[in-house]
PDBQT receptor file of N, H, CA, C and O in Angstrom, charges set to zero:
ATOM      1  N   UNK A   1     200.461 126.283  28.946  1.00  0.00    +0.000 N 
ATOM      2  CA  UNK A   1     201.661 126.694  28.269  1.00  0.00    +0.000 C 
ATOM      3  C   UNK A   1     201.495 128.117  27.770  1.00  0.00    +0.000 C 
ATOM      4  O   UNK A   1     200.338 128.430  27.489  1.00  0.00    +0.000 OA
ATOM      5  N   UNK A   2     202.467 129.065  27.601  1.00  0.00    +0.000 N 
ATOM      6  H   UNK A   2     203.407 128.811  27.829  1.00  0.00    +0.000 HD
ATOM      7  CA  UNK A   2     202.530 130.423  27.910  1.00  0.00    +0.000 C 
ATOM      8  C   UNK A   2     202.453 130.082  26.178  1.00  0.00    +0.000 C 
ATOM      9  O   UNK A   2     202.541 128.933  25.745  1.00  0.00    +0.000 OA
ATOM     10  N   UNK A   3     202.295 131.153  25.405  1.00  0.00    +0.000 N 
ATOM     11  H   UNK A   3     202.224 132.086  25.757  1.00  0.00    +0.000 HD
ATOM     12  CA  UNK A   3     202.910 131.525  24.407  1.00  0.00    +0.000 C 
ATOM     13  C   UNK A   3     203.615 132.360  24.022  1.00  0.00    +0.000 C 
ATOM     14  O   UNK A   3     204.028 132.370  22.863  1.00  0.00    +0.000 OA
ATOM     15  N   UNK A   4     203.895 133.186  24.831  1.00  0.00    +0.000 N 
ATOM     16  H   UNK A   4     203.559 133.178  25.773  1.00  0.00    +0.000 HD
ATOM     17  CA  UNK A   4     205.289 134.339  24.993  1.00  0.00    +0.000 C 
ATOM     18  C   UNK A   4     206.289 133.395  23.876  1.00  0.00    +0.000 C 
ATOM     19  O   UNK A   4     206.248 132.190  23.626  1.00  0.00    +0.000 OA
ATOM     20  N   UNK A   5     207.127 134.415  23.372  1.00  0.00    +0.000 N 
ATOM     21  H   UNK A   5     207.161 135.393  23.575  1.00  0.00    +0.000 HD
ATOM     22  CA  UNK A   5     208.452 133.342  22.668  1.00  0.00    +0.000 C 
ATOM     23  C   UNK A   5     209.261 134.436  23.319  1.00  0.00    +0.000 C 
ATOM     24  O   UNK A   5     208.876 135.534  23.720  1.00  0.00    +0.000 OA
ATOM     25  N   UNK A   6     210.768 133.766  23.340  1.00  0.00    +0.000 N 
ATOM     26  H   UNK A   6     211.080 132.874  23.014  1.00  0.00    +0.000 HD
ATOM     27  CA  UNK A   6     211.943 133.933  23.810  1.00  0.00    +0.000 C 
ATOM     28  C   UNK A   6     212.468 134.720  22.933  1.00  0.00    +0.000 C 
ATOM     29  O   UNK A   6     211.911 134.811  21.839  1.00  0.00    +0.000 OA
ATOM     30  N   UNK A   7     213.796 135.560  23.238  1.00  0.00    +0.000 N 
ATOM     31  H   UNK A   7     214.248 135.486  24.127  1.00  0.00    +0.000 HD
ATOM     32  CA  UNK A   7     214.512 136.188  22.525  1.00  0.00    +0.000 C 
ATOM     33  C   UNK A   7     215.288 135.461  21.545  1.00  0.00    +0.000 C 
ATOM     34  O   UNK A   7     215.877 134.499  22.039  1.00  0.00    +0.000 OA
ATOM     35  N   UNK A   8     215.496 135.656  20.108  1.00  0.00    +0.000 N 
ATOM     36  H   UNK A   8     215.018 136.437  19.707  1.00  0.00    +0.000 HD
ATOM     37  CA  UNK A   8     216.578 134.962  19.133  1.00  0.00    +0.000 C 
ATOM     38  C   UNK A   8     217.117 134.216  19.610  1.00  0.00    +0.000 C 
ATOM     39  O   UNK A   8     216.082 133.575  19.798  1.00  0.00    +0.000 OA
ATOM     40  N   UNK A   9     218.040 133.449  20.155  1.00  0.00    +0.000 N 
ATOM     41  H   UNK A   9     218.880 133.970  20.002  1.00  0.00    +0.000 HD
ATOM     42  CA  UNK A   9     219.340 132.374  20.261  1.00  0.00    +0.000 C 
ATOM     43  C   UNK A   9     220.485 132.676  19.540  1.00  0.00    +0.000 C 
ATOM     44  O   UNK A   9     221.619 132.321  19.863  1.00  0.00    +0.000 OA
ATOM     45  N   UNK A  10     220.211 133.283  18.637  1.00  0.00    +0.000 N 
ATOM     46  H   UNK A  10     219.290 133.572  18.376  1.00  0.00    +0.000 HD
ATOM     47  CA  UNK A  10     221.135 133.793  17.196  1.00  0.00    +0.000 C 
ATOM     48  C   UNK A  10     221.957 135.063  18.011  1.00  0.00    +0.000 C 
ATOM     49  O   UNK A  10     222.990 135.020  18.679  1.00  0.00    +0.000 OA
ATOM     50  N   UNK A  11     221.170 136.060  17.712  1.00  0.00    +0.000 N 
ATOM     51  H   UNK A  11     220.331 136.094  17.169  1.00  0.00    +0.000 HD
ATOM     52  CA  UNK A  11     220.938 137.111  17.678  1.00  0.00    +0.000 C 
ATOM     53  C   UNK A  11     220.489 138.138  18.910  1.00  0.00    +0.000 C 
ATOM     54  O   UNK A  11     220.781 139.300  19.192  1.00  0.00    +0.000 OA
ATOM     55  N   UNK A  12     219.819 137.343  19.372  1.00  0.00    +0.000 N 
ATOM     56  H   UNK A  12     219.583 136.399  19.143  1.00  0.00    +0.000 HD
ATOM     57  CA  UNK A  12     219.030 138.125  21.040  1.00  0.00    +0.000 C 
ATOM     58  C   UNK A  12     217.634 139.332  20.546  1.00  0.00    +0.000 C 
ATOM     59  O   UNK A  12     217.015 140.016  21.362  1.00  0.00    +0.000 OA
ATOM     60  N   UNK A  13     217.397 139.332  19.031  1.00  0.00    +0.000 N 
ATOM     61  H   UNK A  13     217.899 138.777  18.369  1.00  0.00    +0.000 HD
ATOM     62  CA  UNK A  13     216.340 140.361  19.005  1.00  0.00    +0.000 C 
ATOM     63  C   UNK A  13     215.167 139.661  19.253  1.00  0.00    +0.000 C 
ATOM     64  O   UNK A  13     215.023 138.448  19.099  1.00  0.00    +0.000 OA
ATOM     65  N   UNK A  14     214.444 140.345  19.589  1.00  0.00    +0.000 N 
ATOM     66  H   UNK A  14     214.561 141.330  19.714  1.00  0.00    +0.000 HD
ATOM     67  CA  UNK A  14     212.814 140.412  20.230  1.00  0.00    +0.000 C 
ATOM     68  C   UNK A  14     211.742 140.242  19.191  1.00  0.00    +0.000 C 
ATOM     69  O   UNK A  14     210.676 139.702  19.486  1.00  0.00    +0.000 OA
ATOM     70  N   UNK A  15     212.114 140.895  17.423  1.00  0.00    +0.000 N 
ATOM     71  H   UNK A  15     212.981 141.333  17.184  1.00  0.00    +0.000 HD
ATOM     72  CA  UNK A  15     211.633 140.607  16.794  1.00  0.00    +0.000 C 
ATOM     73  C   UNK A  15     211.146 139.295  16.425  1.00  0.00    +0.000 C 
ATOM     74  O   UNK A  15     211.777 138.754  15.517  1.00  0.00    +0.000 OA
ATOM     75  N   UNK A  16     209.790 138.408  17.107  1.00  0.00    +0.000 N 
ATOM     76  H   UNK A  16     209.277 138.848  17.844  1.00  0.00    +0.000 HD
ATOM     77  CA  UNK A  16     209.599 137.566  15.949  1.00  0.00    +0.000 C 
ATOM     78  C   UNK A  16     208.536 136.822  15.922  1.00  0.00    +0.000 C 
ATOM     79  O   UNK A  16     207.820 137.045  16.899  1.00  0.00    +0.000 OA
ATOM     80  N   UNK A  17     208.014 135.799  15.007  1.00  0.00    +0.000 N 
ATOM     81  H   UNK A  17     208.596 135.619  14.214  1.00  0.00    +0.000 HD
ATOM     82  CA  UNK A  17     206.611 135.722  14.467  1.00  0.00    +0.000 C 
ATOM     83  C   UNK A  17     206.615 134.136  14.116  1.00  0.00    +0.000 C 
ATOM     84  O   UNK A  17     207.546 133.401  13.786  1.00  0.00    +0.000 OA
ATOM     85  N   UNK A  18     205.287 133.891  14.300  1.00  0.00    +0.000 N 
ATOM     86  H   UNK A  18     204.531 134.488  14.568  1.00  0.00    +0.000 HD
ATOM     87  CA  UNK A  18     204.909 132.487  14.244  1.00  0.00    +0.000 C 
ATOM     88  C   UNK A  18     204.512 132.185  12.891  1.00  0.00    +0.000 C 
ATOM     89  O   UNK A  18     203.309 132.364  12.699  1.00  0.00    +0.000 OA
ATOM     90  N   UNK A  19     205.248 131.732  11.782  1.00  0.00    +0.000 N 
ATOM     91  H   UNK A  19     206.225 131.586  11.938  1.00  0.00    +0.000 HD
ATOM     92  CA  UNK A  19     204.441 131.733  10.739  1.00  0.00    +0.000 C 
ATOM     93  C   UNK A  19     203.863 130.040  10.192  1.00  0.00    +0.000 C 
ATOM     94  O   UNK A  19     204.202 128.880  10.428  1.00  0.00    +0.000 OA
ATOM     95  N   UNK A  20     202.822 130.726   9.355  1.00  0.00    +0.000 N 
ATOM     96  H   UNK A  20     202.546 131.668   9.163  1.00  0.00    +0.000 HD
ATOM     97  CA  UNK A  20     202.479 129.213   9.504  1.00  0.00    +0.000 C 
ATOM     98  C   UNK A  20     202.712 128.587   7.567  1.00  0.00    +0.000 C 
ATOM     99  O   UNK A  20     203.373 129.285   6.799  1.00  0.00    +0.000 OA
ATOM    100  N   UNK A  21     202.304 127.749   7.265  1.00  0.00    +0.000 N 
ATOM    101  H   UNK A  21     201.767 127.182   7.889  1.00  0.00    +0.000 HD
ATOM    102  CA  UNK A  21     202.559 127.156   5.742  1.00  0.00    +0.000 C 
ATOM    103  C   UNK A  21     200.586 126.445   5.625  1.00  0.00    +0.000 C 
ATOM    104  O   UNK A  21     200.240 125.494   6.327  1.00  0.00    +0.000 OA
ATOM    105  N   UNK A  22     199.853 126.968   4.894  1.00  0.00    +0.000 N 
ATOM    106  H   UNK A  22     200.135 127.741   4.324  1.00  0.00    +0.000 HD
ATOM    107  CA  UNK A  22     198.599 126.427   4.585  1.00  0.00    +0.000 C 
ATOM    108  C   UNK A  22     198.638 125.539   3.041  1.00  0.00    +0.000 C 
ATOM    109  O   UNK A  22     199.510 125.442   2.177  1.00  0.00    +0.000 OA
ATOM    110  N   UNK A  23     197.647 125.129   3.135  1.00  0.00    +0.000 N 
ATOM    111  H   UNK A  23     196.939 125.208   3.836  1.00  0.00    +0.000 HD
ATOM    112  CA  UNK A  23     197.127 123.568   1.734  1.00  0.00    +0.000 C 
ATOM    113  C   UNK A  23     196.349 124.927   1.332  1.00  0.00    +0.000 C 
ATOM    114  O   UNK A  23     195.512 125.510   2.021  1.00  0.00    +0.000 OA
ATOM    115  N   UNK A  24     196.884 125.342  -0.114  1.00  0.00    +0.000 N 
ATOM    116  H   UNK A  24     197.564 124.868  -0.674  1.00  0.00    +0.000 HD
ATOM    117  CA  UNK A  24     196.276 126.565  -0.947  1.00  0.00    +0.000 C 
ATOM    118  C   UNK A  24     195.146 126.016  -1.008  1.00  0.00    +0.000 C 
ATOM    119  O   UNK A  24     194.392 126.888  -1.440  1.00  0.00    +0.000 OA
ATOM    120  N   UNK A  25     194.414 124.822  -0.783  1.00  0.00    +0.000 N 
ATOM    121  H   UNK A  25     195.026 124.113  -0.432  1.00  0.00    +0.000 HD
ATOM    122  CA  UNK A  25     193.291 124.157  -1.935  1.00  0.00    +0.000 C 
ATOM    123  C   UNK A  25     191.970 124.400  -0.483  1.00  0.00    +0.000 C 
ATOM    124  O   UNK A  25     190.940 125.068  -0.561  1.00  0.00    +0.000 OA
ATOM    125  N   UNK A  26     192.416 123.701   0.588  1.00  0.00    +0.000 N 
ATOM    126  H   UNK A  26     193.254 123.158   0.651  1.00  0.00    +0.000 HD
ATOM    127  CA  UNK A  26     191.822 123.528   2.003  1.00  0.00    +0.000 C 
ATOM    128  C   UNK A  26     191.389 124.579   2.897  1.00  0.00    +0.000 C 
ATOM    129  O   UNK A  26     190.387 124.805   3.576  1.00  0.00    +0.000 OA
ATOM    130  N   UNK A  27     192.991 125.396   2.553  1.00  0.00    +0.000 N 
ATOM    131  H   UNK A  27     193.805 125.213   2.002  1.00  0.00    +0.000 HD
ATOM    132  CA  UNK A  27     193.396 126.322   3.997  1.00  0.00    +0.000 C 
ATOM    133  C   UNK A  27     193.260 126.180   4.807  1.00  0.00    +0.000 C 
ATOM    134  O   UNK A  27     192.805 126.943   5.659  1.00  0.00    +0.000 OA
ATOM    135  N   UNK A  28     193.766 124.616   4.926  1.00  0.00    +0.000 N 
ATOM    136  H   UNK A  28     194.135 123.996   4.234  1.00  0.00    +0.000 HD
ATOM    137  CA  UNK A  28     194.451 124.152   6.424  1.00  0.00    +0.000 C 
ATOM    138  C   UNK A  28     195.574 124.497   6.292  1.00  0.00    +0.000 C 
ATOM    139  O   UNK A  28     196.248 124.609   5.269  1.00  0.00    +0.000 OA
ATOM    140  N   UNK A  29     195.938 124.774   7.871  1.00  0.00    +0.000 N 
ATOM    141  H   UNK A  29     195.391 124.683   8.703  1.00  0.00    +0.000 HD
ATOM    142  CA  UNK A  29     197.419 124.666   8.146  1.00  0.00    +0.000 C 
ATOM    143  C   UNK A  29     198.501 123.497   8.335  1.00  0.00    +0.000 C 
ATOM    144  O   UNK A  29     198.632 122.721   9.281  1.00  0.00    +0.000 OA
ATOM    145  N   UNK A  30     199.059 123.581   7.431  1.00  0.00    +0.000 N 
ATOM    146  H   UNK A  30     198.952 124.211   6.662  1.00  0.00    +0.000 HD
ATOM    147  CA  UNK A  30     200.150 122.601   7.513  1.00  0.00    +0.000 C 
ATOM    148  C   UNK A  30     201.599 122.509   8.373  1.00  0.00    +0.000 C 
ATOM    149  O   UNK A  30     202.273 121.583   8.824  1.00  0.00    +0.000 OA
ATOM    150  N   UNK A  31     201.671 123.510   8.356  1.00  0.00    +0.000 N 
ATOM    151  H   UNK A  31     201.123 124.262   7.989  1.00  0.00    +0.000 HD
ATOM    152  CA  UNK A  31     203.146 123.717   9.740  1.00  0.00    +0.000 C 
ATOM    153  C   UNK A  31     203.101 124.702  10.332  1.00  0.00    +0.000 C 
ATOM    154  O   UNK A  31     202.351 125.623  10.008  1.00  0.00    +0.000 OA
ATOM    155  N   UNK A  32     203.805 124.735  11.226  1.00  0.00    +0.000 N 
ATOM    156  H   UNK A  32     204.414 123.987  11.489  1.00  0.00    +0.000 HD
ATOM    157  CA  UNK A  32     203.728 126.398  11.974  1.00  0.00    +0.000 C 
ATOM    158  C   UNK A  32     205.462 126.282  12.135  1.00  0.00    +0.000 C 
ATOM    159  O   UNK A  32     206.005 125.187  11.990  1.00  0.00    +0.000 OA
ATOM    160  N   UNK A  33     206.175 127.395  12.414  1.00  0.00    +0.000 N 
ATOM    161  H   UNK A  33     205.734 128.285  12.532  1.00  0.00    +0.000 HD
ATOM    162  CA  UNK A  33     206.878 127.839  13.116  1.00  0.00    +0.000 C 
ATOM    163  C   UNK A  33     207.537 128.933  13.438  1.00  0.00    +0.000 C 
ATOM    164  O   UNK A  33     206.819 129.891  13.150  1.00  0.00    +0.000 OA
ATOM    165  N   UNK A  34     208.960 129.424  14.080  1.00  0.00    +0.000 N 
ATOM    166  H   UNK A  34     209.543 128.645  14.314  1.00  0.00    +0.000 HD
ATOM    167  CA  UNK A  34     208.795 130.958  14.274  1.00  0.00    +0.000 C 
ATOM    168  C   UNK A  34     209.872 130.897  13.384  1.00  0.00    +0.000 C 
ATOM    169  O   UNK A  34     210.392 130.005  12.714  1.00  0.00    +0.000 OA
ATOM    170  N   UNK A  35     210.043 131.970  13.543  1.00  0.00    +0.000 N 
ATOM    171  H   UNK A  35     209.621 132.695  14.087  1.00  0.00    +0.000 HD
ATOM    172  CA  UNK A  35     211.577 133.037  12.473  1.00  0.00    +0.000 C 
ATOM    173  C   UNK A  35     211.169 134.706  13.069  1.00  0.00    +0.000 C 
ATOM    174  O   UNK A  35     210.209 135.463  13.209  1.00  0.00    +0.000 OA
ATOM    175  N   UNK A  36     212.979 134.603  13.332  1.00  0.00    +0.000 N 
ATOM    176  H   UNK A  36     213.759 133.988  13.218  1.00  0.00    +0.000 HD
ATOM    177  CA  UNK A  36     213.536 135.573  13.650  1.00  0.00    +0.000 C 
ATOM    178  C   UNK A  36     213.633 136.686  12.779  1.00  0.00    +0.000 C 
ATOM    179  O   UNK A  36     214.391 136.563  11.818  1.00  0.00    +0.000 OA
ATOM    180  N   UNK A  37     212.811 138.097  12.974  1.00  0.00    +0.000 N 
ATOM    181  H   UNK A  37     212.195 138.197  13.755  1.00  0.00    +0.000 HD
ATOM    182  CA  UNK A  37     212.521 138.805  12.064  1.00  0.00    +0.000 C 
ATOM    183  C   UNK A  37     213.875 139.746  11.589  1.00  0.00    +0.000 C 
ATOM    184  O   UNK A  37     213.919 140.372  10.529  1.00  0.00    +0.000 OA
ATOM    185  N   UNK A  38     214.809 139.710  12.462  1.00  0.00    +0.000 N 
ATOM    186  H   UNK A  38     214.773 139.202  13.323  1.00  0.00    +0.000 HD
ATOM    187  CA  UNK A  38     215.962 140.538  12.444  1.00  0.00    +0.000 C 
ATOM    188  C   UNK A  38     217.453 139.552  11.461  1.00  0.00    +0.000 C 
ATOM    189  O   UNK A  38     218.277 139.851  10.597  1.00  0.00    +0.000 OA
ATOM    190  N   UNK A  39     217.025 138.080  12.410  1.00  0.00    +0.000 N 
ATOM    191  H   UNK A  39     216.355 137.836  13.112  1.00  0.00    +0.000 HD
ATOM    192  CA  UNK A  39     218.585 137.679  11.328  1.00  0.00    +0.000 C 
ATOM    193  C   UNK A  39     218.143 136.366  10.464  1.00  0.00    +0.000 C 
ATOM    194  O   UNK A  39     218.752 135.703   9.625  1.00  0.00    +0.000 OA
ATOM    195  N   UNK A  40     216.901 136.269  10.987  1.00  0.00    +0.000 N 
ATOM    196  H   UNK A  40     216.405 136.808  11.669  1.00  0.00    +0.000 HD
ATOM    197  CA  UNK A  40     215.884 135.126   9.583  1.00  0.00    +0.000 C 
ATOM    198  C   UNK A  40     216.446 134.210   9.893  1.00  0.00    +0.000 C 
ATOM    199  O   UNK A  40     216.774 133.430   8.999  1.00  0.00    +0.000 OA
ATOM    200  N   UNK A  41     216.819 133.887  11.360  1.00  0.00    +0.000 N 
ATOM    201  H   UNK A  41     216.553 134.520  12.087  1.00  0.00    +0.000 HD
ATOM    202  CA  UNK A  41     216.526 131.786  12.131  1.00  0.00    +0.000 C 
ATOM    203  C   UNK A  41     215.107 131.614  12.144  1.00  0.00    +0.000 C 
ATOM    204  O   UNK A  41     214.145 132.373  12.265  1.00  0.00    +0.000 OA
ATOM    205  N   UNK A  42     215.240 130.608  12.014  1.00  0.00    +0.000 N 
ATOM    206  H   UNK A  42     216.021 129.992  11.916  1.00  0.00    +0.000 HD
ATOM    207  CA  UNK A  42     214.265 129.693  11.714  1.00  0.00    +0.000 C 
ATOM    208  C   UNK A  42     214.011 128.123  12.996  1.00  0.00    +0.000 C 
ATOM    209  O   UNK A  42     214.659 127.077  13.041  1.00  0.00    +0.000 OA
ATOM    210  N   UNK A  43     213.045 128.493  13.709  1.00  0.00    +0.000 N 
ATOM    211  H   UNK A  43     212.519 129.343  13.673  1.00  0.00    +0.000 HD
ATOM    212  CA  UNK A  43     212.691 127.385  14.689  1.00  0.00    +0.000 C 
ATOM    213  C   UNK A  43     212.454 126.003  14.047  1.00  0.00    +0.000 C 
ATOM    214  O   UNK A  43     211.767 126.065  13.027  1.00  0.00    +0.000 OA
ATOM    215  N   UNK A  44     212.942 124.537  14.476  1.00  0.00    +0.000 N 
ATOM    216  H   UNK A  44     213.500 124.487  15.304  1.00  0.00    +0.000 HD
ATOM    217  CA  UNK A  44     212.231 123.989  13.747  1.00  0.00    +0.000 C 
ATOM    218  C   UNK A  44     210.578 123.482  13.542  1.00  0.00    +0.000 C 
ATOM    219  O   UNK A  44     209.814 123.405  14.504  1.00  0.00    +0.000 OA
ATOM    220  N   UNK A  45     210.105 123.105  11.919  1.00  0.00    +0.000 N 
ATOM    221  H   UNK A  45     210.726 123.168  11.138  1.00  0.00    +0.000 HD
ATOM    222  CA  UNK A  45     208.612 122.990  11.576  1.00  0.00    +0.000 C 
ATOM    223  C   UNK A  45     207.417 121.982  12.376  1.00  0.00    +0.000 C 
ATOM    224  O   UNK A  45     207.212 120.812  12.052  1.00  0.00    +0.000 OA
ATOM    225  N   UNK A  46     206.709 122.689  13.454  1.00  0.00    +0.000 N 
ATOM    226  H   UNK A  46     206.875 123.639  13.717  1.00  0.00    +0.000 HD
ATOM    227  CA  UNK A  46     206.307 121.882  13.990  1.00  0.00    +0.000 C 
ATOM    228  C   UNK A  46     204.323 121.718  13.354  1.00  0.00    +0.000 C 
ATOM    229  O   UNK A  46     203.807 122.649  12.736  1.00  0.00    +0.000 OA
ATOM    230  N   UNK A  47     203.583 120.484  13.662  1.00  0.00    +0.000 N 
ATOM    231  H   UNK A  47     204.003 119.728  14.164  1.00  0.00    +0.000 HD
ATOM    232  CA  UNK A  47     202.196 120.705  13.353  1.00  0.00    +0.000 C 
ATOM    233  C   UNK A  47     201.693 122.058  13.880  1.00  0.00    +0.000 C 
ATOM    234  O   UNK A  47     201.350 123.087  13.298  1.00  0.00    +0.000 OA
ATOM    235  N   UNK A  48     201.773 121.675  15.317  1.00  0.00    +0.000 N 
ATOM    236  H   UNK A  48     202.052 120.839  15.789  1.00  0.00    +0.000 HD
ATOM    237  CA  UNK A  48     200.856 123.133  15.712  1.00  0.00    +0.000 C 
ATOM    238  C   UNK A  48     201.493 123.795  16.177  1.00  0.00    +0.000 C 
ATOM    239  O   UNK A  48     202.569 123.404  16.629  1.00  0.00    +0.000 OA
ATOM    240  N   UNK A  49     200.933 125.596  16.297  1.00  0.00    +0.000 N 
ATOM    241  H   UNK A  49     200.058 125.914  15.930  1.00  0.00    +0.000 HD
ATOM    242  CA  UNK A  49     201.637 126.382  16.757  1.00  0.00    +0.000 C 
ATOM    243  C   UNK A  49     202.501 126.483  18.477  1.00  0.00    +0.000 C 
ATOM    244  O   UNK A  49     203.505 127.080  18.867  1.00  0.00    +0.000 OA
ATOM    245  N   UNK A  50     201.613 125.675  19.067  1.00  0.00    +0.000 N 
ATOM    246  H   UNK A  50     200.798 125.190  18.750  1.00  0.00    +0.000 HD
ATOM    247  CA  UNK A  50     202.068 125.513  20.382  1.00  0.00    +0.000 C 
ATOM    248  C   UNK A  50     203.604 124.942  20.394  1.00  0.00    +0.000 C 
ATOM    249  O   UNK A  50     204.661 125.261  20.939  1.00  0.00    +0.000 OA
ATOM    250  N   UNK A  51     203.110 123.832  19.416  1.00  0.00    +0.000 N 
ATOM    251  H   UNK A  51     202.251 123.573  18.973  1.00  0.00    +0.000 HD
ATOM    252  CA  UNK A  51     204.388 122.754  19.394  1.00  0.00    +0.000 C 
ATOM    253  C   UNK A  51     205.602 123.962  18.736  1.00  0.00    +0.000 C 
ATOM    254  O   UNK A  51     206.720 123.881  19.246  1.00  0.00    +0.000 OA
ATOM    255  N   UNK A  52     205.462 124.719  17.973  1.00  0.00    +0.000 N 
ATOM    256  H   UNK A  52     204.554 124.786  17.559  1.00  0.00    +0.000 HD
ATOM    257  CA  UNK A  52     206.370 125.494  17.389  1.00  0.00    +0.000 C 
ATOM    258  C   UNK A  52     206.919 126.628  18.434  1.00  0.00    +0.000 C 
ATOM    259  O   UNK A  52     208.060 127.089  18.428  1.00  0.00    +0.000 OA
ATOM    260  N   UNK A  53     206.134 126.887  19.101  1.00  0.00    +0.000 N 
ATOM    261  H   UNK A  53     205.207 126.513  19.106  1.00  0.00    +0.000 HD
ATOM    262  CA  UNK A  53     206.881 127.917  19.790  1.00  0.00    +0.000 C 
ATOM    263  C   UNK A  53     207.445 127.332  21.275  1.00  0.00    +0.000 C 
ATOM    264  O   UNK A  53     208.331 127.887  21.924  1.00  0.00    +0.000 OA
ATOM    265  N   UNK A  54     206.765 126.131  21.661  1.00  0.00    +0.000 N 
ATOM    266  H   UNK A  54     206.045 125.679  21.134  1.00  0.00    +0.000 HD
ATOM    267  CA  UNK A  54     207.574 125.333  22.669  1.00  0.00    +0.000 C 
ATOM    268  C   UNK A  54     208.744 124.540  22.118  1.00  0.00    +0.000 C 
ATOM    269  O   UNK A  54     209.175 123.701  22.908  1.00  0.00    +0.000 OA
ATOM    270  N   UNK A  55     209.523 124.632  20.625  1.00  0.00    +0.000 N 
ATOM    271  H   UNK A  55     209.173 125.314  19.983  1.00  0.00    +0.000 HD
ATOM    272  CA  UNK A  55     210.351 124.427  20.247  1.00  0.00    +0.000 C 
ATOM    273  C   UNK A  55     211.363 125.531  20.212  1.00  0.00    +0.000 C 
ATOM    274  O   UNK A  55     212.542 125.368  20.527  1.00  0.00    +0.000 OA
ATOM    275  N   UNK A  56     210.874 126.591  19.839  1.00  0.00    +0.000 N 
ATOM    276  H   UNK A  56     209.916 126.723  19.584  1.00  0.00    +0.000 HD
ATOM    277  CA  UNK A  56     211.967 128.069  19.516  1.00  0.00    +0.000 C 
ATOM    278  C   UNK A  56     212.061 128.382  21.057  1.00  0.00    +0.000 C 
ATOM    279  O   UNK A  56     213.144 128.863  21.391  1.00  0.00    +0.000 OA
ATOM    280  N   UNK A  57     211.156 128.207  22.038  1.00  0.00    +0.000 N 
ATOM    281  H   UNK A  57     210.276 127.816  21.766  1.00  0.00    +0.000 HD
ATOM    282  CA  UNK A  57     211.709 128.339  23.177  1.00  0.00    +0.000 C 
ATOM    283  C   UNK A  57     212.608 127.283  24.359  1.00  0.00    +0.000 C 
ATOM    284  O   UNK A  57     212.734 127.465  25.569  1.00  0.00    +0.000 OA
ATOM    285  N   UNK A  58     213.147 126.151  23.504  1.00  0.00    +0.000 N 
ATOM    286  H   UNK A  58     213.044 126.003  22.520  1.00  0.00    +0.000 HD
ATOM    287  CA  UNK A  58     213.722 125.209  24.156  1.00  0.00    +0.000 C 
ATOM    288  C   UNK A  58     215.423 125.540  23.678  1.00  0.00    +0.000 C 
ATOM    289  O   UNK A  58     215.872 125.552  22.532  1.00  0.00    +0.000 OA
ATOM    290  N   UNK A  59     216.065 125.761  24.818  1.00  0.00    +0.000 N 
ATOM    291  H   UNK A  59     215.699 125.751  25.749  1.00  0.00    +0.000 HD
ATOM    292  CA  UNK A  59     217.405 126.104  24.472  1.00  0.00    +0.000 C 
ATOM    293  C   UNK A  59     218.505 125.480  25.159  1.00  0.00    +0.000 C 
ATOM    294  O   UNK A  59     218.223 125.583  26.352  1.00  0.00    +0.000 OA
ATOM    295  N   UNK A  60     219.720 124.828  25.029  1.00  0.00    +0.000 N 
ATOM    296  H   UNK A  60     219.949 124.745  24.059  1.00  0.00    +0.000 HD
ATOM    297  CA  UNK A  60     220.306 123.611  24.682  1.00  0.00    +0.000 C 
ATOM    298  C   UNK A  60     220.758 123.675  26.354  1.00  0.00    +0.000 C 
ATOM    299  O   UNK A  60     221.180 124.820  26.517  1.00  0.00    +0.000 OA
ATOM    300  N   UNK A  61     220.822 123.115  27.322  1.00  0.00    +0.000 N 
ATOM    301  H   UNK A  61     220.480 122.185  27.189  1.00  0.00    +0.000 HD
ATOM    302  CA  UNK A  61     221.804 123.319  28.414  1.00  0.00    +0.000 C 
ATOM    303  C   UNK A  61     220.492 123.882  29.332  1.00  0.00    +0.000 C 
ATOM    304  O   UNK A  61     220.576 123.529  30.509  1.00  0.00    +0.000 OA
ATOM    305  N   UNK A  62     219.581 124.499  29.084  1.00  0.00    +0.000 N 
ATOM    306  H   UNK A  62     219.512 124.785  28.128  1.00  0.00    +0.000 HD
ATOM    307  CA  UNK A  62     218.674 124.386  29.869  1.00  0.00    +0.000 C 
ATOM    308  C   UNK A  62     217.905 123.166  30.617  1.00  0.00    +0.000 C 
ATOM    309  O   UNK A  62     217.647 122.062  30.137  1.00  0.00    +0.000 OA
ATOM    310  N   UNK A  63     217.586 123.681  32.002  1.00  0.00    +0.000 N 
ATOM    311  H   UNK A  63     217.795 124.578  32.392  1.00  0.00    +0.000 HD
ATOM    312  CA  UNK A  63     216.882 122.342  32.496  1.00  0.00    +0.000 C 
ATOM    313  C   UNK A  63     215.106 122.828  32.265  1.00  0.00    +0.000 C 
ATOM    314  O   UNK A  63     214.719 123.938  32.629  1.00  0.00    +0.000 OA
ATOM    315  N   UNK A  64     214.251 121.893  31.671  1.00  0.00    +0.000 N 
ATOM    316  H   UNK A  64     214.565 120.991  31.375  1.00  0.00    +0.000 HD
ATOM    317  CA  UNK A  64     212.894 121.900  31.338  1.00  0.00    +0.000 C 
ATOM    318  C   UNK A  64     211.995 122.267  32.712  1.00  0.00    +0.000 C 
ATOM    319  O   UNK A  64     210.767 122.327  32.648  1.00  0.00    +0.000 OA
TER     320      UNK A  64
């Protein structure tokens, strides 16, 4: 699986970033996902980053 991400859905900008949410105590990671740096969508929160960006790149009417 690539990790390239796709352009916005929103928006179409190029800007954007995988962020993740860590356990302050652990610093494990607790979610990952992307957001759009230009109009601030938000992919939905997946465990791992893979899973997060094979979500922001799944778009509705597409065939898999």
């Amino acid at each position: 699986m690539s990790g390239e991400l796709k352009s916005c859905p929103f928006c179409g900008d190029q800007n954007k970033l995988v962020a993740t949410c860590t356990d302050e105590v652990t610093a494990l990671v607790l979610n990952n996902w992307v957001s759009c740096e230009n109009c601030d969508a938000e992919g939905p929160i997946k465990k791992s980053r893979a899973d997060a960006i094979a979500a922001w790149n799944t778009r509705a009417g597409e065939k898999a």
